[in-house]
Structures are given as structure tokens and as C-alpha cells.
C-alpha positions in Angstrom: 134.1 64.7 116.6 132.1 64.3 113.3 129.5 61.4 112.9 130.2 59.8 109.3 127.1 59.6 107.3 126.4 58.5 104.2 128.1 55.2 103.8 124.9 53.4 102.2 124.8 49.7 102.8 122.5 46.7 101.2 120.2 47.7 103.7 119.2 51.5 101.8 120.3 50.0 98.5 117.3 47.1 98.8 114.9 49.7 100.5 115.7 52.5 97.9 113.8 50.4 95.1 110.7 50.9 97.1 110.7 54.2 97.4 108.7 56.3 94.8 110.1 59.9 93.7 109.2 63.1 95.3 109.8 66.8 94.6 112.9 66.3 97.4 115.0 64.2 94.7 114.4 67.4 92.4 115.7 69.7 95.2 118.8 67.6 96.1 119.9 67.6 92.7 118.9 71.3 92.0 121.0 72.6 94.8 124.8 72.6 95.9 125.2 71.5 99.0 128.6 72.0 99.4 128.4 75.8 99.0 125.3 75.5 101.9 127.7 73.3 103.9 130.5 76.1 103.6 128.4 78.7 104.8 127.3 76.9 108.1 130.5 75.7 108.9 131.9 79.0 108.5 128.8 80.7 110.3 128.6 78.1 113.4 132.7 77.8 113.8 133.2 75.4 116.4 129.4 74.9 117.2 129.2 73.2 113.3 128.3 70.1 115.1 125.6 69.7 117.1 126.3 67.3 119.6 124.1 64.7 121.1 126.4 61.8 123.0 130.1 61.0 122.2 129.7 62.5 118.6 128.2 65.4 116.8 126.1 65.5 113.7 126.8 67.4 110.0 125.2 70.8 109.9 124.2 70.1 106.4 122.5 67.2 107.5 120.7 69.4 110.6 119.8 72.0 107.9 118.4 69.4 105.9 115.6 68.0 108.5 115.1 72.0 109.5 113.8 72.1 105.4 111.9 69.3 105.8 110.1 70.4 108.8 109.0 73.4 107.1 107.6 71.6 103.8 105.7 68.3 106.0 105.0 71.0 109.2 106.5 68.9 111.6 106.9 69.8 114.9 110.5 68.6 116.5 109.5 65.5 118.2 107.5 64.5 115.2 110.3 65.2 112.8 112.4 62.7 114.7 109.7 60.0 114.4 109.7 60.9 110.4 113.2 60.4 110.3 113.4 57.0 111.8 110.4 56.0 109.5 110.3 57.7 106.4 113.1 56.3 103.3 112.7 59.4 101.0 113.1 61.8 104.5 116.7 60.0 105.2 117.8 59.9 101.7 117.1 63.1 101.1 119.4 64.1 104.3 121.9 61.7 103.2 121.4 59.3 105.9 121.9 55.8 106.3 119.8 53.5 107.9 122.4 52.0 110.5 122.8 55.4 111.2 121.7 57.2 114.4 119.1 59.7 113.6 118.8 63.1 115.8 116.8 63.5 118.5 114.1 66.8 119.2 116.4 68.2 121.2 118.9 68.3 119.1 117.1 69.2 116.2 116.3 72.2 118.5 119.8 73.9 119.6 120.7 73.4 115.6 117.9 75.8 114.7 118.9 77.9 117.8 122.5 78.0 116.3 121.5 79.1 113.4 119.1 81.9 115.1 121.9 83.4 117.1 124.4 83.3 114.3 121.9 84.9 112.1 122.7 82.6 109.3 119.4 82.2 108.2 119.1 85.7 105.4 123.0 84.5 104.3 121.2 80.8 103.2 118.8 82.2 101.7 121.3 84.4 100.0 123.2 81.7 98.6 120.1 79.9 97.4 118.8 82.5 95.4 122.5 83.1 94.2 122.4 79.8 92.6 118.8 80.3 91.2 120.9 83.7 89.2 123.8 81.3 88.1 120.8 78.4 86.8 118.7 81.4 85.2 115.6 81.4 87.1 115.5 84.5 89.2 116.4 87.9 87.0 116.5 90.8 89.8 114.6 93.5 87.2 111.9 94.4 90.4 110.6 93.5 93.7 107.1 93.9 95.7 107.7 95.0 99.1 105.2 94.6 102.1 104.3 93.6 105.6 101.9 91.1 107.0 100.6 90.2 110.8 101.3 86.9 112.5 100.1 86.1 115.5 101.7 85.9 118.3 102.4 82.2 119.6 101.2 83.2 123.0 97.6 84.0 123.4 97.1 87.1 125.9 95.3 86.5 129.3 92.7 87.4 131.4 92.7 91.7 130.6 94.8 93.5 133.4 95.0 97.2 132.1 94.8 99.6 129.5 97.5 100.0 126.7 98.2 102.3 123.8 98.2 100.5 120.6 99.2 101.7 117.6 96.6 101.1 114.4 97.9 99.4 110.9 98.5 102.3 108.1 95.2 103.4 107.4 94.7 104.9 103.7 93.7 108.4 105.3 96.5 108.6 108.0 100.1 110.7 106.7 102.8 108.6 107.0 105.7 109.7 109.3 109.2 108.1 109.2 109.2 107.3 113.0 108.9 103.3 113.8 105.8 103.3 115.4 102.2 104.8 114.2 99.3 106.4 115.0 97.8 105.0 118.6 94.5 104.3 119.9 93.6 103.2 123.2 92.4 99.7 123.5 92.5 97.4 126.6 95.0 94.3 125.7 96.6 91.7 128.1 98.9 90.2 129.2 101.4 87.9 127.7 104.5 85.6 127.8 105.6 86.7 124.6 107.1 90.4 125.9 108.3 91.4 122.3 105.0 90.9 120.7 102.6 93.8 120.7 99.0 94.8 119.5 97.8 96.3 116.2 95.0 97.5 114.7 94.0 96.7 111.3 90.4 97.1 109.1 89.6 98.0 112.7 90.5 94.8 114.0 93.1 94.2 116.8 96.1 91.7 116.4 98.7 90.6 118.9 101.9 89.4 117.4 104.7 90.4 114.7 105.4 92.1 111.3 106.4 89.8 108.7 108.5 92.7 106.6 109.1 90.9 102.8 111.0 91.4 99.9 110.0 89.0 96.9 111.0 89.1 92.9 108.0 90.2 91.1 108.6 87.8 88.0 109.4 85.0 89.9 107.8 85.0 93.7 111.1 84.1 95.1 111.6 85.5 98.2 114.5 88.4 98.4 114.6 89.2 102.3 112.5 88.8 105.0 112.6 90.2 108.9 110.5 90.8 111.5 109.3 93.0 113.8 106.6 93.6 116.6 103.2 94.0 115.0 103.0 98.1 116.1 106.2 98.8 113.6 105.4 101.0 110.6 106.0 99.8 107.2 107.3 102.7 106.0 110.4 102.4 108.0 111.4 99.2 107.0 112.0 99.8 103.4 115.6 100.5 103.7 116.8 97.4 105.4 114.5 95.2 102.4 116.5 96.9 99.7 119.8 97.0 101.5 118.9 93.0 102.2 117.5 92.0 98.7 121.1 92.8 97.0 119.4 94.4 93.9 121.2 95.2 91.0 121.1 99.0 90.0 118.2 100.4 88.1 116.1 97.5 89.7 112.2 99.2 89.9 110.7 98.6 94.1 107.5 97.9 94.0 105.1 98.8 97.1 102.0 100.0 98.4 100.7 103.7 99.6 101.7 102.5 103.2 105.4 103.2 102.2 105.1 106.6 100.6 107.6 109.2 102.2 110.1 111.3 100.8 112.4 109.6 103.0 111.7 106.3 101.3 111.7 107.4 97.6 115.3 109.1 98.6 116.3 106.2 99.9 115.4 104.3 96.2 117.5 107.1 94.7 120.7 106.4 97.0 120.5 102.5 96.4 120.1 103.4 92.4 116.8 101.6 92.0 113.9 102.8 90.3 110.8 104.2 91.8 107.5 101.8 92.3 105.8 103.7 95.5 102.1 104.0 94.6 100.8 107.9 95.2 98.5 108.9 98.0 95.5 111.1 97.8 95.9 113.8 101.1 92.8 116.1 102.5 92.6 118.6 99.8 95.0 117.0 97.5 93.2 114.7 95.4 95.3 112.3 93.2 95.3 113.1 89.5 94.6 111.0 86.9 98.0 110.5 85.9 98.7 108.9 89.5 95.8 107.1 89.6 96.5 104.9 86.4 100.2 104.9 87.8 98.8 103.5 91.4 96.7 100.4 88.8 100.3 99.9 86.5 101.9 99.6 90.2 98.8 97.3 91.9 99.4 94.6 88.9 103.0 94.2 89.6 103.1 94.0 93.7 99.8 91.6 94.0 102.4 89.0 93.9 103.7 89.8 97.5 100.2 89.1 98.7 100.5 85.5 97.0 103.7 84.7 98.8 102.0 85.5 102.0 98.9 83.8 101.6 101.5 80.4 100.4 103.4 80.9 103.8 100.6 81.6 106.2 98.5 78.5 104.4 101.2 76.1 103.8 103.9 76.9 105.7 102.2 77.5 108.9 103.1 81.5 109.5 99.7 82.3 110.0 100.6 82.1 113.9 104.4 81.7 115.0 105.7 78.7 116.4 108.0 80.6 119.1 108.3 83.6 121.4 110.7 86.7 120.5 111.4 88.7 117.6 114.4 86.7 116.8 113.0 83.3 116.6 109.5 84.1 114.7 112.2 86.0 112.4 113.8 82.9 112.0 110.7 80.9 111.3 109.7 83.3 108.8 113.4 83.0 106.9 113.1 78.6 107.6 109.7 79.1 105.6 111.0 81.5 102.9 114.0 79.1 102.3 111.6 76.0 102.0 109.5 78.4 99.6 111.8 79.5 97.6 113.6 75.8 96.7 110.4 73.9 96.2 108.9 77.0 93.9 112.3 76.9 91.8 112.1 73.3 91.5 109.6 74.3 88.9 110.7 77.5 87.7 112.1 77.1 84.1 115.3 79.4 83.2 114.9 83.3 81.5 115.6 82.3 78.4 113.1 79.4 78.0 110.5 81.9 80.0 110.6 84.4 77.1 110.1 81.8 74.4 107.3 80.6 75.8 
């Protein structure tokens, strides 16, 4: 059974004249939340409602305080507390104050719902769908990359002596197998057993690959996944463009770490237009031509880099909140969603872009 929120009484009415506006009235109205609501009800089928007692909350209302954990970085216990005392936090989750707020926990198995339903990519799906509809994301290219994130467990005491496989390095020939060149190093050991180590600018990282997809005119994000830090790049381009839902002749963007002729075939199949930078081999020097081509592609995909720096500063994906693949995967898609609706909030539509 369904708890019924949103019947407002004097209370919220009186305390709603107090309240000053924020960029979260700009998002409630930007958005439909019916067509959000659809999709989780669908997606969670009989687990829709959480339940914490007799009766079970909205998912809609769930999703809502999973947003505005991501935007205030509140951790569950303290995004109960923010709900109890915050008027622009319950408003904005259409919630009463006579009416029960969700505990930690339960805030918890709703994001776990939504993790093992792998709903997440299909939200974010349907927000940038409504961003096309209002005019404020044109597919025409994307930047595709990959960034580290640590690993929420920190590695103990050192108890052998592991291969680990070393970041694309500028020199090294890509291959299209998932895992790259390794170098012995001595790592540790963990709690987080899908996490594993990396090198990079010859520095070692323990953690996940934040594989990203994001619109080059507007730094929306398109797709997003993860993987365990000692995945190549270069095989994750396929599941970006299959993800991103780009319209034909769309140009991909991405660094040198991606070039293959597996890759650029796999642009061909999906109908979208080159935007791999060249690499310089031993004895094969880059020509002019490619070099000027490698600049013209370096101004476009610098935006990727943005993004990342936004959600590792801001949203707290510097280092991930959970252990496993699938739940620093969700995190990353929670933080791209968050992104994505607060930076549309002030993106004006194509047509008023070009005038301006």
C-alpha cells in the first residue's frame, strides 16, 4: 500500500512564505515527473514502493531525495535529518509536513532498487530526452573519455606482489583486448574485490574507470559506466555510442587512447562521423595534416575533462562512496543525473543559442 503525499495543509502553506527560492523550484518545474514516475514504476514492478512499516513510499518521491543527496552531498543518515528540517528539501519532494519522512535505511534499498534494476542510464535517458523536446541538447557530437576514482576501500598492510596494468601511455600501441600493458608493482589487499590498480603519469591508483559520454555543445552527460581501473579505454567505445543514442552523421570525439581500427569501424557501423585524434608510432611520425587535425579535435573534447573535474569536485566522485562495480556505476549515473538537470536549468534553447 501507497503512502499519500502531497496533501499540503495550513501548516506548509504558512511555512512556504518563509522560504526563499532556490535552483530546485527551477528543476521541479523544468522537468516531468510523471514520465520519471512511469519509468520507475515500470522498472521496479512490485518493488515501486519502498516499504518502511505498514505502508510504502512513492518512488518518485525516493528518486527525489536520491537528487538531492547528490547536489547538498549528503550521506543517508544526514539526508534524513535534511528532510525533517529543511522546507525547500520537502517541497521540492512534494512532501508534507504531517507527513512521515524516510528513514536511512530506506533511503538505502531505494537506491539499491534502482542499482539492480539498472534503471539509472534509462533516467537519465529520459531526462535528456526532454532537454531534445525543450531545445537545449542538439546531438551534433560527443567527447568520449575515461577517468580514475578511487576506490572507497583503502588497501592494507602489502601482502604480495601483483601485475598491474599501466594507464594508455602516448608511446604504447593500442590493442583491442580489455586490459593493457602490465607492470609489476606490489599492491594490497582490499575489501573492495572488483577494484583494481593502475598506473597513470607513473603514478599508481586503486579503484574504477569512469567511462563517459558527454555532448560537446552542451556538457550534458550522454552515458556513463564503469569499470575496474585496469580496463582499457579503447574497448569501451562501443558501448558509449551504442548508449549515447546518437543520431546518424553525429561526429565522436576522443583522445589518441581510443585509436584502433576496430574503433573507427565501429563509428562507421553506428553511422557517426569520425573524431579519433591520430597517433604518432616508432618510425611513423604524424604529418602535418594530422597534427593540425589532432588541435581541431583537442578544442572540441576539452569539454569531457570539464565534466569530470565538476563531478569529482562537486559531486564527490573523486573517491566512490561504495564497493563493487555496480554500485560506484550507479553513483557515477546519480551524479551525472544531478549534473545534467541543474546545468540545463540554465541552458537556453538552440534557437536562442545561435542568436546570441
Amino acid at each position: 500500500m501507497e503512502r499519500t503525499t502531497g496533501m499540503f495543509g495550513i501548516a506548509d502553506f504558512v511555512v512556504a512564505k518563509r522560504k526563499q527560492a532556490t535552483f530546485l523550484d527551477g528543476i521541479a518545474a523544468m522537468i516531468d515527473w510523471n514520465r520519471i514516475e512511469k519509468i520507475l514504476k515500470n522498472g521496479l514492478g512490485k518493488t515501486n514502493e519502498i516499504t518502511a512499516g505498514a505502508k510504502g513510499y512513492p518512488a518518485i518521491l525516493m528518486f527525489k531525495i536520491l537528487l538531492l543527496q547528490q547536489w547538498y552531498g549528503l550521506s543517508d543518515p544526514e539526508a534524513e535529518f535534511a528532510m525533517r528540517d529543511r522546507i525547500s528539501f520537502t517541497q521540492f519532494a512534494n512532501l508534507s509536513l504531517e507527513e512521515p519522512v524516510p528513514d536511512h535505511s530506506t533511503i538505502c534499498r531505494f537506491r539499491n532498487a534502482l542499482i539492480e534494476k539498472d534503471l539509472l542510464q534509462s533516467l537519465l535517458d529520459e531526462v535528456n530526452r526532454q532537454m531534445e523536446k525543450q531545445g537545449k541538447l542538439v546531438k551534433k557530437g560527443v567527447a568520449i573519455d575515461a577517468s580514475i576514482i578511487s576506490s572507497a576501500a583503502r588497501p592494507r598492510k602489502q601482502v604480495d606482489v601483483e601485475t598491474v596494468a599501466c594507464d594508455r601511455e602516448e608511446e604504447t600501441v593500442p590493442t583491442e583486448k580489455t586490459t593493457m600493458p602490465e607492470t609489476k608493482v606490489s599492491v594490497s589487499y582490499s575489501h573492495d574485490c572488483d577494484a583494481a590498480w593502475t598506473k597513470k603519469a607513473k603514478k599508481f591508483h586503486y579503484g574504477y574507470k569512469a567511462h563517459t559520454s558527454v555532448d560537446v555543445d552542451t556538457g550534458l552527460v550522454l552515458a556513463a559506466h564503469a569499470t575496474p581501473a585496469n580496463h582499457a579505454d579503447t574497448g569501451e567505445l562501443q558501448a558509449l555510442v551504442k548508449a549515447s543514442r546518437l543520431p546518424a552523421k553525429s561526429r565522436v570525439y576522443a583522445d589518441k587512447g581510443y585509436t584502433s581500427a576496430g574503433n573507427r569501424n565501429i563509428l562507421k557501423q553506428h553511422k557517426c562521423k569520425d573524431g579519433i585524434m591520430n597517433r604518432a608510432y616508432r618510425n611513423k611520425p604524424l604529418t602535418g595534416r594530422e597534427r593540425q587535425r589532432n588541435k581541431l579535435i583537442s578544442k572540441k573534447r576539452y569539454i569531457v575533462e570539464r565534466v569530470f573535474g565538476t563531478l569529482k569536485q562537486h559531486y564527490d566522485m573523486a573517491r566512490a562512496s561504495y564497493l563493487g562495480t555496480a554500485k560506484v556505476q550507479g553513483e557515477l549515473l546519480l551524479s551525472s543525473l544531478a549534473y545534467n538537470l541543474k546545468r540545463a536549468l540554465f541552458l537556453l534553447p538552440a534557437w536562442e543559442r545561435c542568436v546570441q
